[in-house]
C-alpha positions in Angstrom: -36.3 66.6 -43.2 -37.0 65.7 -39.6 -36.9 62.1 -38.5 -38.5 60.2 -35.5 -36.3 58.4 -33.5 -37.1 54.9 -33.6 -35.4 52.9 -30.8 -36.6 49.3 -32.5 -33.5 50.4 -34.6 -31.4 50.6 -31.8 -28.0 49.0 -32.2 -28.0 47.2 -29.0 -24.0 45.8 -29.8 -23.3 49.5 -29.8 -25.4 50.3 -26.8 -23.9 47.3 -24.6 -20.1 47.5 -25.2 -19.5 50.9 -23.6 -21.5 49.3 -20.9 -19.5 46.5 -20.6 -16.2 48.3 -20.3 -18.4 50.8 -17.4 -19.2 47.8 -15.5 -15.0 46.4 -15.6 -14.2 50.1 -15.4 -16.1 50.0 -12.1 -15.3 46.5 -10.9 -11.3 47.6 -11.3 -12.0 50.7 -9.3 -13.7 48.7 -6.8 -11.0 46.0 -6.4 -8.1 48.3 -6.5 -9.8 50.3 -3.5 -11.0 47.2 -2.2 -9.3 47.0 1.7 -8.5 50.9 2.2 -12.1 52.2 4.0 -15.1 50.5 3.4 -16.5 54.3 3.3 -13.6 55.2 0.1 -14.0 52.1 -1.9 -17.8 52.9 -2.2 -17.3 56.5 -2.7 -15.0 55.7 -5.7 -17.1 53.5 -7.6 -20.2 55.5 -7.1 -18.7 58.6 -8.0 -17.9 56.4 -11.2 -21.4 55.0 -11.5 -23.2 58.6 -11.2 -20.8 60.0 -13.8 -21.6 57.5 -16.1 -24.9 58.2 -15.7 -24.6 61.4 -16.2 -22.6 60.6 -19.5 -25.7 58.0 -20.4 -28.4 61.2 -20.3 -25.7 63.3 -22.0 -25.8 60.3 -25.2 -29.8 60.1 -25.1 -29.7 64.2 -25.5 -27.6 64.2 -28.2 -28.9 61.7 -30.1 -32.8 62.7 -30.2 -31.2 66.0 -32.1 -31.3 66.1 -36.1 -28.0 66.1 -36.8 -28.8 67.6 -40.1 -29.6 71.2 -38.6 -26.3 71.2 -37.7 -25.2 72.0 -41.1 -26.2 76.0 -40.6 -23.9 76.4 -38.3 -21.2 74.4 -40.0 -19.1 77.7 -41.3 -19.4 79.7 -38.4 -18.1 77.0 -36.4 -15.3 76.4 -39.0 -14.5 80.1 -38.1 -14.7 79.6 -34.3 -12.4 76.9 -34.7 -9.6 78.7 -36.9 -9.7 81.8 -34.8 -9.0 79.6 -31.4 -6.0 77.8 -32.9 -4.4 80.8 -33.8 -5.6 82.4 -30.4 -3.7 80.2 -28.6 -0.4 80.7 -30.3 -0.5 84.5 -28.4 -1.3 83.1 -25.1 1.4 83.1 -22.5 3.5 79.6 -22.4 3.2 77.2 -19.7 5.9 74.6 -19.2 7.3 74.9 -22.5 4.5 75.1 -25.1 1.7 77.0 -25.8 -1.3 74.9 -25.5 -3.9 76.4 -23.3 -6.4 79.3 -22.9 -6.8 80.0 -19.9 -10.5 81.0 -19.0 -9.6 81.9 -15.4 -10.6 78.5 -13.7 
């Protein structure tokens, strides 16, 4: 059952709010770096900008795919899921509780 993404059924409400808090997001970086270095306060915000545009391709991506292929892989990943919770109850505790696996980064 594939279906063609149409974007004249775009919710534009939900398309513009996460924009809106980017842009106050941005504005507060801006402002709070404001007198430090004219070179810092610009780095800042577009460090923020190009992130979020990363994040922006990142939503397009995910939303061209069919969510309903998805559903092949839905036990597997049920079994991925279980066997990392209970991985990380063997992994070595750090500052108290066992909440990481550490991947060597």
């Amino acid at each position: 059952m594939r279906q063609k993404v149409n974007f004249r059924d775009f919710d534009k409400l939900l398309f513009l709010t996460p924009l809106l808090i980017f842009a106050v997001g941005a504005l507060s970086i801006y402002s709070a770096s404001f007198k430090a270095n004219p070179l810092t306060d610009q780095a800042f915000v577009t460090r923020q900008v190009l992130w979020m545009g990363v994040g922006a391709l990142l939503v397009f991506l995910v939303v061209r795919v069919n969510y309903f292929k998805l559903m092949d892989f839905v036990w597997p990943l049920y079994g991925l899921t279980l066997f990392l919770l209970v991985a990380v109850l063997f992994m070595p505790a750090r500052l108290g509780a066992r909440r990481w696996i550490d991947l060597g980064g």
